[in-house]
C-alpha positions as CSV (number, residue, x, y, z in Angstrom):
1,X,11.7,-15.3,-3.8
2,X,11.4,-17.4,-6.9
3,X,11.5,-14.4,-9.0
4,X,14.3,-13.0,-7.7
5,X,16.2,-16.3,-8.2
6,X,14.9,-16.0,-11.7
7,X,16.2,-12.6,-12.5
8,X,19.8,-12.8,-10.6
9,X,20.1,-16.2,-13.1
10,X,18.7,-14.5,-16.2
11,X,20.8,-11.5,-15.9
12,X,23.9,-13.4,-15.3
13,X,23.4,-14.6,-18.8
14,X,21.8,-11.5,-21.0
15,X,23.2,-8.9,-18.1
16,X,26.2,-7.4,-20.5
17,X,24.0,-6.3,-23.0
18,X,22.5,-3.8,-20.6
19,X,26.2,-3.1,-19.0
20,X,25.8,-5.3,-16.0
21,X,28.1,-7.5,-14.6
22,X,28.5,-9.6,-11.3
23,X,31.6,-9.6,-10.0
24,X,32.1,-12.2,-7.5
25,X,34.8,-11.0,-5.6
26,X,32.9,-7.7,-4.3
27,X,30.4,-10.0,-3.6
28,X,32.5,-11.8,-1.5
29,X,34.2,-9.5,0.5
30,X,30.6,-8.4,1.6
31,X,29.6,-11.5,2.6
32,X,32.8,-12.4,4.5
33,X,32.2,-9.0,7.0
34,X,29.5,-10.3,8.8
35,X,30.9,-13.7,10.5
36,X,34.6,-11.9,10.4
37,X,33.6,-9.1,12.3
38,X,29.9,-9.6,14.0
39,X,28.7,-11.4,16.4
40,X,25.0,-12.4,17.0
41,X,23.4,-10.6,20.1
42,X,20.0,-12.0,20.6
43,X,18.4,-15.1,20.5
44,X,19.7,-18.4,21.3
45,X,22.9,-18.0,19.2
46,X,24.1,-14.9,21.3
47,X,27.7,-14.6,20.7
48,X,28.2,-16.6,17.6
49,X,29.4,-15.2,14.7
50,X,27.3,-13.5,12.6
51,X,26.9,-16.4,9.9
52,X,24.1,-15.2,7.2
53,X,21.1,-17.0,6.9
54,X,20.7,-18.6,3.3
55,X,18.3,-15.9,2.5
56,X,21.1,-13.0,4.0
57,X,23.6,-14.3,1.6
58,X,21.4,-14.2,-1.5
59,X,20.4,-10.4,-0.8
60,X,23.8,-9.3,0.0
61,X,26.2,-11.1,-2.7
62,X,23.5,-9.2,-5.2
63,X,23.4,-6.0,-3.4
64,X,27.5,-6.2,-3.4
65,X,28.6,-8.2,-6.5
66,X,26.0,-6.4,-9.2
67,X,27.9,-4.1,-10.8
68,X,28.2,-1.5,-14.0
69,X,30.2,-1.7,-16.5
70,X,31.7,1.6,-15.0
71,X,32.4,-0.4,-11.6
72,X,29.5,1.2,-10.0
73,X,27.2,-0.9,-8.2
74,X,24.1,-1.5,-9.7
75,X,21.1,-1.4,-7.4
76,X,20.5,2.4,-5.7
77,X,17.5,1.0,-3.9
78,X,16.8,-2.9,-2.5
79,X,13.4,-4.3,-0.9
80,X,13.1,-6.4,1.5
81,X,9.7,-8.2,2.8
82,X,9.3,-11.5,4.6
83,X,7.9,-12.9,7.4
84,X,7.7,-11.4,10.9
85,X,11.0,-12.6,13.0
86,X,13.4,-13.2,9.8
87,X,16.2,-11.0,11.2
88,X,15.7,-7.8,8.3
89,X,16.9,-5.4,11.1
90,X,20.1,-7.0,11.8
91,X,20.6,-7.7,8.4
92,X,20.4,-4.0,7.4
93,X,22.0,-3.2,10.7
94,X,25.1,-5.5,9.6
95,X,25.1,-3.8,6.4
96,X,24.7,-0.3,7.5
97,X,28.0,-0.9,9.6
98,X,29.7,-2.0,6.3
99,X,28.9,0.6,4.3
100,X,29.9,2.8,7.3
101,X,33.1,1.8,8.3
102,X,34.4,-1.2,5.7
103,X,33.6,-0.5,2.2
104,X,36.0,1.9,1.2
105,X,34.2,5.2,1.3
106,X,35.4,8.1,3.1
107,X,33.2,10.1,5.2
108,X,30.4,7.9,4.4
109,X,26.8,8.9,5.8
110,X,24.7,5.9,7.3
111,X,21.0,6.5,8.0
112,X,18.4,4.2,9.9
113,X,15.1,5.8,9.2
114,X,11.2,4.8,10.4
115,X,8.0,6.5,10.6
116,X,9.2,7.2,14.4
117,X,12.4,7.6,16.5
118,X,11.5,4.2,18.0
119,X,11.2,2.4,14.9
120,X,14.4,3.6,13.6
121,X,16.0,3.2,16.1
122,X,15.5,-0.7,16.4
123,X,18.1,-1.6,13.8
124,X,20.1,1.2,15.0
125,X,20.5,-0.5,18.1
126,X,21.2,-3.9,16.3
127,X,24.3,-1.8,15.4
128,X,25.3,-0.1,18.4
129,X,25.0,-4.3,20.4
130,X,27.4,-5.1,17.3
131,X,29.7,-2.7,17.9
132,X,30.1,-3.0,21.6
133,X,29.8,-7.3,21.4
134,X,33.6,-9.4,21.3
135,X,34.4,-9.5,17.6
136,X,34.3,-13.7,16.6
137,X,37.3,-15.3,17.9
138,X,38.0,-13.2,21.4
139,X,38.3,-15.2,24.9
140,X,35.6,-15.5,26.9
141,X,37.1,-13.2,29.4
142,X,38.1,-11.2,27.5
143,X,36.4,-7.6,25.9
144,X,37.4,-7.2,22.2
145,X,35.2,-5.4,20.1
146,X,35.1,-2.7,17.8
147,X,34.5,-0.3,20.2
148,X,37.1,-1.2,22.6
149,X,39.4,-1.4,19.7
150,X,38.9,2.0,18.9
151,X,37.4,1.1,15.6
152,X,34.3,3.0,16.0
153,X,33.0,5.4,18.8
154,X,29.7,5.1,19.9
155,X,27.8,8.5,21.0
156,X,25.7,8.2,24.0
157,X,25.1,5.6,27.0
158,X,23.1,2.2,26.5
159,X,19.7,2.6,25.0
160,X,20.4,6.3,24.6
161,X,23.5,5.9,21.7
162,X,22.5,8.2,19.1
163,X,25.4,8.4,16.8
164,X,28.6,5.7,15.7
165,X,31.3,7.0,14.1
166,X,34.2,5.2,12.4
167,X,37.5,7.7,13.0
168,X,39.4,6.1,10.2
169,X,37.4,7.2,7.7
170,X,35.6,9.7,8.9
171,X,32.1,7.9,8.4
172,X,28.8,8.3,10.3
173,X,26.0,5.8,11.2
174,X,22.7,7.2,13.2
175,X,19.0,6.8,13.4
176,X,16.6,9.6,12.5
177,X,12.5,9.8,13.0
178,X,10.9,10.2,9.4
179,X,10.6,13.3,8.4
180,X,13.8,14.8,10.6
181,X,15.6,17.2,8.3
182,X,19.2,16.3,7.4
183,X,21.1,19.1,5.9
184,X,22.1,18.7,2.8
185,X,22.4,14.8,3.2
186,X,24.7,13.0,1.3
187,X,23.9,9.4,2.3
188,X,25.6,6.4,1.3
189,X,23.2,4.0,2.5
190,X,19.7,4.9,4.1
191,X,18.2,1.6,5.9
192,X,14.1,2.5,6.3
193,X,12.7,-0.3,8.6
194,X,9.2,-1.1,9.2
195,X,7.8,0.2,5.8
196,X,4.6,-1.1,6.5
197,X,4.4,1.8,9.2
198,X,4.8,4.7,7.3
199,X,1.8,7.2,7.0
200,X,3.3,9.1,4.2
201,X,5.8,8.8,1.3
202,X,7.4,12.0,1.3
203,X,10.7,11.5,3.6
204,X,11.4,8.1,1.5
205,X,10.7,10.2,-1.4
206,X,13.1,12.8,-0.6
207,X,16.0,10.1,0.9
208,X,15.7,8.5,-2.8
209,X,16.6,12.0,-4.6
210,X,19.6,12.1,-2.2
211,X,20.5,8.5,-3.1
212,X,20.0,9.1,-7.3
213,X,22.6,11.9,-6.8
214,X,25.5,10.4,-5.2
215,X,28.0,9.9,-8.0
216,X,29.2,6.9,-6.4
217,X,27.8,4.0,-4.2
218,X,24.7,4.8,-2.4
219,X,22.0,2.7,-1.5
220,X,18.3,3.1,0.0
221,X,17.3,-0.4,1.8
222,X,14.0,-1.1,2.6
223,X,12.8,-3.6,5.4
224,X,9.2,-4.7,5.7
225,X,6.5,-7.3,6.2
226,X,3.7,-7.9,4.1
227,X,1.7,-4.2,3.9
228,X,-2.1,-4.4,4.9
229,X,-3.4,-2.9,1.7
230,X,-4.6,-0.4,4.4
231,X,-1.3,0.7,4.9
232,X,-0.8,2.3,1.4
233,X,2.4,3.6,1.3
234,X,3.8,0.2,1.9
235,X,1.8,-1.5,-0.4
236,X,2.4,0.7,-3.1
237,X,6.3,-0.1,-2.8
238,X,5.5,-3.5,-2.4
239,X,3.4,-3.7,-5.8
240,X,6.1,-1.8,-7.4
241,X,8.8,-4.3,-6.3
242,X,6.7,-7.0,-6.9
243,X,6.4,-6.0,-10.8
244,X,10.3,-5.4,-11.1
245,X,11.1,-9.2,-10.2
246,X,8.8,-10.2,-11.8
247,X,10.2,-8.5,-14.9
248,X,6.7,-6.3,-15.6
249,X,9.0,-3.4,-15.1
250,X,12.3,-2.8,-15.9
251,X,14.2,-1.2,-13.8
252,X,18.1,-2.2,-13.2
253,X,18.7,-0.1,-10.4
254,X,16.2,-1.8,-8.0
255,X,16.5,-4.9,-6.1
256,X,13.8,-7.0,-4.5
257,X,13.9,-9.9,-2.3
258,X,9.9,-10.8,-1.5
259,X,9.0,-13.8,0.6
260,X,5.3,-14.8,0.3
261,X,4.0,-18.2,0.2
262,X,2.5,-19.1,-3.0
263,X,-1.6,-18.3,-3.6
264,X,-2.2,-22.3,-3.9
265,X,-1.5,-22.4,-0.8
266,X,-3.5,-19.6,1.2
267,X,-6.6,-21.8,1.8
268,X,-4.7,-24.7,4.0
269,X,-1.7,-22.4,5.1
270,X,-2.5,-23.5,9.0
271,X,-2.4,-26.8,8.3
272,X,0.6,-27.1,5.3
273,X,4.3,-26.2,7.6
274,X,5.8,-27.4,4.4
275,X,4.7,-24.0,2.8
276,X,5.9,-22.2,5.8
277,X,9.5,-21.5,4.6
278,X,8.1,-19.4,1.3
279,X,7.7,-16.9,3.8
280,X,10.1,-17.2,6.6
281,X,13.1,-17.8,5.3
282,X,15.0,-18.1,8.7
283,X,12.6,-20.7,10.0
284,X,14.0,-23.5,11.8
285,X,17.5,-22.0,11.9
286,X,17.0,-18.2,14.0
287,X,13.2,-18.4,14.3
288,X,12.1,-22.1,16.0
289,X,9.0,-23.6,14.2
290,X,7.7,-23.4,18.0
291,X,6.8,-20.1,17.5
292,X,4.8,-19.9,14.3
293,X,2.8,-23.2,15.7
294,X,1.7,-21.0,18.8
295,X,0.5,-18.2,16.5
296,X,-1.2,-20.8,14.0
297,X,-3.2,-22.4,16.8
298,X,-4.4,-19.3,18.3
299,X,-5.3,-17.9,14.7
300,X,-7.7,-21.2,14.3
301,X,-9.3,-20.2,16.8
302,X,-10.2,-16.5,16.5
303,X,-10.7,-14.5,13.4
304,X,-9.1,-11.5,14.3
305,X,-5.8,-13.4,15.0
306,X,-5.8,-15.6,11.6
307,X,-6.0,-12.3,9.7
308,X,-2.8,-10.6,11.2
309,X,-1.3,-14.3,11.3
310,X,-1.8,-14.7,7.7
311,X,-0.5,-11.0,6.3
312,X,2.5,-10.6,8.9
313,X,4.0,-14.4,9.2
314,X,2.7,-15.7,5.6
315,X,2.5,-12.1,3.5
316,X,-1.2,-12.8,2.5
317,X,-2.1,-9.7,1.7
318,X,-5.3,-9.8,3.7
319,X,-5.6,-6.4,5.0
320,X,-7.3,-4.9,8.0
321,X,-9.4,-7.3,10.4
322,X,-11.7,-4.1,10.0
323,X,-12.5,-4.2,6.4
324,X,-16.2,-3.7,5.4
325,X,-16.2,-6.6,3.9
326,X,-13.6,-9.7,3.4
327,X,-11.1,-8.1,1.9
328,X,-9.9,-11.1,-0.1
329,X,-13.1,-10.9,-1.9
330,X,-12.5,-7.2,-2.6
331,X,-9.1,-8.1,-3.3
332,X,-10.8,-10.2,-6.4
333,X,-12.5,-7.4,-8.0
334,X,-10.1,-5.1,-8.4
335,X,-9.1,-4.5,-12.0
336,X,-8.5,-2.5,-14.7
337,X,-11.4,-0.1,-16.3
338,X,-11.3,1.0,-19.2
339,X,-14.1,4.1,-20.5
340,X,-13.2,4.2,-23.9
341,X,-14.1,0.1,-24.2
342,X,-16.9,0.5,-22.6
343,X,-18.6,3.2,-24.7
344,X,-22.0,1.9,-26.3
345,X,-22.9,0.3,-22.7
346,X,-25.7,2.1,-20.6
347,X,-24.7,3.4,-17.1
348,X,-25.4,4.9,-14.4
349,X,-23.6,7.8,-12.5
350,X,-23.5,8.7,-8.5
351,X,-22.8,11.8,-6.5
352,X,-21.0,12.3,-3.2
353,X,-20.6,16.6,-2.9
354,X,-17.8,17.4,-0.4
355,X,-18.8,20.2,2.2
356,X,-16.1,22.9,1.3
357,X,-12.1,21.3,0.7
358,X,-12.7,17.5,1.4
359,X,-13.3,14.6,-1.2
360,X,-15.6,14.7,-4.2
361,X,-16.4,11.4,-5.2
362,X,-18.2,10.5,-8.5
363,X,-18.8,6.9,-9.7
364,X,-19.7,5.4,-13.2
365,X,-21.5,2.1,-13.2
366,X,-21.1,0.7,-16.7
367,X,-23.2,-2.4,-17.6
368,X,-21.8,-4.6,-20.5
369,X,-23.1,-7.0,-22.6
370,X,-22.3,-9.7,-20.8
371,X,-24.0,-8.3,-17.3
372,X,-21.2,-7.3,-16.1
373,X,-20.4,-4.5,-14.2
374,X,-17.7,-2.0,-14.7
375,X,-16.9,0.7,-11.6
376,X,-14.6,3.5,-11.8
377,X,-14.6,6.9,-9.6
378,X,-13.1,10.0,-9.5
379,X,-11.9,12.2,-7.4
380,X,-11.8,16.2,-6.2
381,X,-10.3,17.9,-3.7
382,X,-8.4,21.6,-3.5
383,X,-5.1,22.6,-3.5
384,X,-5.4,24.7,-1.0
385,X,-4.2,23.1,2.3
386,X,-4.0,19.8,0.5
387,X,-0.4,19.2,2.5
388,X,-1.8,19.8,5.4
389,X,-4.4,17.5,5.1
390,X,-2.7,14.7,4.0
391,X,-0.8,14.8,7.2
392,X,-4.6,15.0,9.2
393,X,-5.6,12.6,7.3
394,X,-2.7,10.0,6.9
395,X,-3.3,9.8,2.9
396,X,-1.1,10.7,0.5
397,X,-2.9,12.6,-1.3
398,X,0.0,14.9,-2.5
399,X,1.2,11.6,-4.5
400,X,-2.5,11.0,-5.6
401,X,-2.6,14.3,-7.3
402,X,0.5,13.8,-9.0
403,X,-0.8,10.2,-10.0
404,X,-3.4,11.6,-11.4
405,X,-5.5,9.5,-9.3
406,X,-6.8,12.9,-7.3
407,X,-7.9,16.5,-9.0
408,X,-6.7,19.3,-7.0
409,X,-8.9,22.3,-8.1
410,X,-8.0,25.9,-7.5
411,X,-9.0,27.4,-4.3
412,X,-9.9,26.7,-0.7
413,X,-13.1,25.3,-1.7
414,X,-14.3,22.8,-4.3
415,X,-16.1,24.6,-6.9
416,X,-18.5,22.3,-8.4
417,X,-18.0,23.8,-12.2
418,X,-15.4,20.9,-12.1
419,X,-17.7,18.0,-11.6
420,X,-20.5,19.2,-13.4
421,X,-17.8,19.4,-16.3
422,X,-17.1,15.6,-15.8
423,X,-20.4,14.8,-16.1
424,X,-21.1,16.6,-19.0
425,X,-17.9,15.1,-20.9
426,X,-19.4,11.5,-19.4
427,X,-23.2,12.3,-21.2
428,X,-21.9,13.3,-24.2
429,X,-19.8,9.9,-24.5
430,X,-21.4,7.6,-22.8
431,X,-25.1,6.5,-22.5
432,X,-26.2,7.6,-19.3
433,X,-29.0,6.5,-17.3
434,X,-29.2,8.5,-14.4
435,X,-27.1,9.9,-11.6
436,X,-27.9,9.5,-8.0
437,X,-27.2,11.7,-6.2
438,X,-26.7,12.2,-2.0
439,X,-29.3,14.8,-1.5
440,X,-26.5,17.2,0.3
441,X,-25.5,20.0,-1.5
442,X,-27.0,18.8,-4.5
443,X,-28.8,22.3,-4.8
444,X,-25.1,24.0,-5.7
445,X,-24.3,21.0,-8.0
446,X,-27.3,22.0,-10.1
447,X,-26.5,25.4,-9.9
448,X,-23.2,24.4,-11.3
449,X,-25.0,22.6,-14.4
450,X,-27.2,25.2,-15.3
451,X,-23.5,27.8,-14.9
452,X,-21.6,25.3,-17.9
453,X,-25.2,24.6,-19.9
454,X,-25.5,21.0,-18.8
455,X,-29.2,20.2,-18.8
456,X,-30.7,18.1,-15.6
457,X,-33.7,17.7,-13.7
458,X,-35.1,15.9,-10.5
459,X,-37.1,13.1,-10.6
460,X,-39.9,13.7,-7.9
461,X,-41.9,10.8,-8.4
462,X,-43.7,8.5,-11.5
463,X,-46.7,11.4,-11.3
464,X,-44.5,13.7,-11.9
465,X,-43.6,15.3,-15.2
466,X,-40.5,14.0,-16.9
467,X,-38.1,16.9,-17.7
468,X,-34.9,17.7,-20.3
469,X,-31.4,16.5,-19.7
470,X,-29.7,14.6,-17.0
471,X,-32.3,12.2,-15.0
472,X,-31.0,13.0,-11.2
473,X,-32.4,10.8,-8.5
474,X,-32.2,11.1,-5.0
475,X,-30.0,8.1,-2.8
476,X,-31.0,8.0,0.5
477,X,-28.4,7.6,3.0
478,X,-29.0,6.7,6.0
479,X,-30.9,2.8,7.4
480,X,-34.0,3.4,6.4
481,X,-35.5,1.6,3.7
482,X,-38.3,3.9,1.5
483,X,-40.1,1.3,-0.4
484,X,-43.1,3.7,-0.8
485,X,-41.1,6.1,-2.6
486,X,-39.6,3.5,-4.9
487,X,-36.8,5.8,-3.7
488,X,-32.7,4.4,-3.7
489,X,-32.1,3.5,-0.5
490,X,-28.2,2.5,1.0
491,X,-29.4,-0.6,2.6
492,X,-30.2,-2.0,-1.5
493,X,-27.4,-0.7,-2.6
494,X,-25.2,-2.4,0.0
495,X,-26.8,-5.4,-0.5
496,X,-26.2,-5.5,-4.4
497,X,-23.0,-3.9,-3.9
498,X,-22.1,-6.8,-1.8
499,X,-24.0,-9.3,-4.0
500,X,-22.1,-8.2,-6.8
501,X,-18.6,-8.7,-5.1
502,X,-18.8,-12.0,-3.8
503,X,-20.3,-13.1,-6.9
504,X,-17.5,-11.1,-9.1
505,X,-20.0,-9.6,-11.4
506,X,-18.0,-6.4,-11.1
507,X,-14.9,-5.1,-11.4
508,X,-14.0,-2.0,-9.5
509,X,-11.1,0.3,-10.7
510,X,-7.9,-0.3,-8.8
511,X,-7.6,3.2,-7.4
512,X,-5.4,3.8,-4.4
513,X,-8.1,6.2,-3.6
514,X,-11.1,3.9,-3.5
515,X,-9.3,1.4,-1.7
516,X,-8.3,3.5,0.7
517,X,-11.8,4.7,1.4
518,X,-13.0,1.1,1.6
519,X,-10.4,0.7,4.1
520,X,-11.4,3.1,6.2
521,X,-15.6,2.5,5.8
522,X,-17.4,1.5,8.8
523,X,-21.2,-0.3,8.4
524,X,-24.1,0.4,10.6
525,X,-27.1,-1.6,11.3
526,X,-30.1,-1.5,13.3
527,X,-32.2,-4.4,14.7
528,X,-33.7,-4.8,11.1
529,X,-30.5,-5.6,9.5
530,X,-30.7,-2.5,7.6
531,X,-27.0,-1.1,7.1
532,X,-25.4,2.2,5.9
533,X,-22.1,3.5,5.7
534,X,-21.3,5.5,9.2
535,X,-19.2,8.8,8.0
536,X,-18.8,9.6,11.2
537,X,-17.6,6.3,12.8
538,X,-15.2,5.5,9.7
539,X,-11.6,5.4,10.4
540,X,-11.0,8.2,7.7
541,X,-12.7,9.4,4.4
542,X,-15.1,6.9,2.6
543,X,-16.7,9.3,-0.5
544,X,-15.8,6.6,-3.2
545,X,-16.5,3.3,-1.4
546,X,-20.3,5.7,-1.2
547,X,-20.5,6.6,-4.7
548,X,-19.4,2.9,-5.7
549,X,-22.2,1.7,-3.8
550,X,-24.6,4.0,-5.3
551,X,-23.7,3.7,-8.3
552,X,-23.9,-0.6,-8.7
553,X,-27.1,0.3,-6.2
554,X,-28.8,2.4,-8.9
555,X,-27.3,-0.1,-12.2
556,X,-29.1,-3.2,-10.0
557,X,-32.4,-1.4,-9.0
558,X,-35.5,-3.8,-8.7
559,X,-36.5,-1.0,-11.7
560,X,-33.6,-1.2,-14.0
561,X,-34.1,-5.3,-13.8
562,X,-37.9,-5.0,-14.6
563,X,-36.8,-3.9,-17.8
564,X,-38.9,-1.2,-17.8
565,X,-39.1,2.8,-17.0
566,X,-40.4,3.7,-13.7
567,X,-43.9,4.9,-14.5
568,X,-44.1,1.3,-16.0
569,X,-42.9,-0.4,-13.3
570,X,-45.4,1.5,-11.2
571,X,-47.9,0.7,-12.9
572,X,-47.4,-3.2,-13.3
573,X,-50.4,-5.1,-11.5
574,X,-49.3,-6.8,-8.8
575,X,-49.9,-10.9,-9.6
576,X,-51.8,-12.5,-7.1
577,X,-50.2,-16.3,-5.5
């Protein structure tokens, strides 16, 4: 909220240079259609005009008085996240009917769009209760509104109006499921509510290109609360937004109006109302403190609730209740890794083999001079069927690829020429220890060194000969623990994986990918405490939240800390107490 404030104020002075201008009378005119026109239909200010809230006013005098220098407006795209209960919907409801019917543009095309019919249709229906409600200033017995005016026509009966129209001008306003094809759209405004519910990119994607090629006025609003960072698509808007206020990215033709309270005040946000209003704006003038207080009291008491509470009413970004571990502690470790700064440093490597057309997940472990530790994994999959997966899988994995956060090989099947590959580029750069590997499939993996000339061998045990090459080493992967063996076990690894995290003596890539696995990682245990990661049980892939733990598993081995070989470790008496 602050750094929107920041930028409107920054770009009223230095805006020319860039050919920007606000113009303050079509900034007005917008914000005079809602109380001239509207009237509230909900809540305990049902038939009032529709006044905007403080917030309201701020996001539609930008939207509507940023201009070019060639008179166009400025912003193609605005995002809007708050609190739970801050009246988005009939905000872009409102807005939707302006740019309908009001705003000067024949035959204009408004869309309301959500992952399903029902979410789009909630601000759709904010509409349809505007239209039919008295306009601000009719008797009490009286029925004046648009619709009886003749000013628009509404299509369909009560819950079931599908379509308004605005005669006049020949403009349409109706709500469509995401992913319902439009012919040829030529949208002036597309209002996507409930972000944070969208499995997959590709309609907003595709509603965007429409917008870019208007030639005149067309805008793509976005309505949302706070994204679990579960819920990717969301959050990756969300981060982008968040870097345009803050001025990381420049980008004039997007708006963003996010309402978060402050990181100070996380830890006491139950107890501190006074931070309250950083993320509900509308709080104590539409949405009664009352309310929050309920939800606060009941989040005190159970963890579940205090996570949801947090993330939907305060926009902490605290993620799934269901995260593997406390996601604000994961939240900590994600960073930046860099391979080429970290060449010199020993690591180690891990290996998680997909079946035929799934994930293939390989880790590097980098240990710096410091102690540190340094994670980053990629990623393989095939381009065959990859659409259709993504929608099995709810990933966007076509967006990965194209991020370069995902390889899509050739064929229906991964052929493991590719990874091998990596790792050979990896040994030749970096000094490498070892790679673990999941035991798996790891016969066609070293079929697919020996095919490119890579050099490996197994490690059977310290009275075994040593060979050439590559060290691999076999990661157990299931509860048990093998101390006999001196064999990598997932229990260990979990542990130090764990350790490592809450300690911040890692940092872990900030893939989409990885987080997404860790997102959807379930933990078994038995009555030993022993855990592993349950494939089966997880809410969705997990390859890289594996391999990560592998890999920091194998970097923080009882034998790597020794400081010693293996056969030396072995071989070290055992002191007597």
């Amino acid at each position: 909220m602050q750094h929107a404030c920041e930028r409107h104020l920054k770009d009223l002075r230095d805006g020319h240079r860039r050919g920007l201008h606000f113009d303050a009378s079509r900034a007005d005119h917008a914000l005079q259609f809602p109380p001239a026109v509207l009237t509230i239909t909900e809540g305990s200010k049902v038939g009032k005009p529709f006044t905007l809230l403080p917030y309201h006013g701020f996001v539609v005098g930008s939207l509507f008085g940023w201009r070019r220098d060639d008179g166009r407006m400025r912003f193609r795209s605005g995002w809007l996240e708050t609190g739970k209960g801050q009246a988005k919907s009939p905000l872009m409801a409102a807005i939707g009917l302006y740019m309908m019917g009001y705003y000067d543009i024949a035959r204009a095309k408004v869309f309301a769009i959500g992952q399903d019919k029902a979410t789009a249709s909630v601000l759709f229906k904010d509409a349809v209760a505007m239209c039919r409600a008295n306009i601000p200033g009719a008797g009490e017995d009286e029925i004046d509104s648009l619709e009886s005016r003749g000013e628009v026509l509404i299509r369909g009966e009560g819950d079931n109006a599908w379509k308004i129209e605005h005669p006049s001008t020949g403009s349409i306003f109706q709500a469509l499921a995401n992913g319902e094809a439009v012919s040829g759209p030529r949208p002036t405004l597309v209002a996507a509510d409930e972000i944070h519910e969208f499995k997959s990119n590709n309609s907003i994607e595709t509603w965007k290109a429409a917008i870019a090629k208007m030639p005149g006025d067309a805008l793509m609003l976005m309505g949302t609360n706070t994204p679990a960072s579960t819920q990717l698509v969301g959050t990756e808007y969300s981060e982008f937004y968040q870097r345009v206020v803050r001025g990381e990215v420049q980008d004039d033709g997007a708006f963003a109006f996010i309402a978060r309270i402050d990181k100070a005040d996380r830890e006491q946000v139950f107890e501190n109302e006074e931070c309250w209003r950083k993320a509900l704006p509308a709080l104590g003038i539409t949405f009664p403190v009352e309310n929050i207080r309920g939800h606060v009291n009941e989040a005190k008491l159970l963890t579940s609730t205090a996570m949801s509470v947090k993330r939907l009413y305060f926009g902490i970004p605290a993620g799934s209740v269901e995260f593997w571990i406390a996601e604000e502690t994961w939240l900590q470790v994600q960073g930046k890794v860099d391979p080429e700064k970290l060449k010199g440093c020993r690591c180690w490597l891990s290996l998680d083999l997909s079946k035929k057309n799934d994930l293939t997940a390989l880790s590097i472990c980098w240990e710096d001079d410091n102690g540190h530790l340094w994670v980053i994994t990629y990623y393989w999959t095939t381009k065959d069927g990859l659409a259709d997966r993504a929608r099995s899988d709810n990933a966007p994995y076509e967006q990965w690829v194209e991020d370069k956060y995902l390889t899509a090989v050739p064929g229906a099947v991964i052929d493991k020429t590719f990874v091998a590959q990596k790792v050979a580029e990896i040994c030749a750069e970096h000094e490498v220890e070892s790679l673990a590997f999941d035991p798996a499939g790891i016969a066609d993996f070293i079929a697919a060194c020996e095919a490119i000339g890579l050099p490996v061998w197994q490690w059977m045990g310290p009275d075994e000969p040593e060979g050439d090459g590559l060290k691999l080493i076999s990661h157990a992967q299931g509860k048990r623990r093998v101390f006999e063996e001196r064999q990598l076990t997932m229990p260990t690894s979990i542990e130090r994986f764990e350790d490592a995290i809450l300690e911040e003596s890692v940092t872990i890539d900030h893939s989409p990918v990885t987080y997404w696995c860790a997102g959807n990682a379930v933990v078994d245990s038995d009555g030993q405490g022993n855990r592993a990661f349950d494939k089966k049980r997880s809410r969705g892939r997990i390859d890289g939240l594996v391999t990560a733990a592998m890999a920091v598993g194998a970097a923080t081995s009882e034998l790597k800390e020794a400081g010693m070989d293996i056969d030396a470790f072995i071989a070290r008496p055992v002191m007597a107490v």
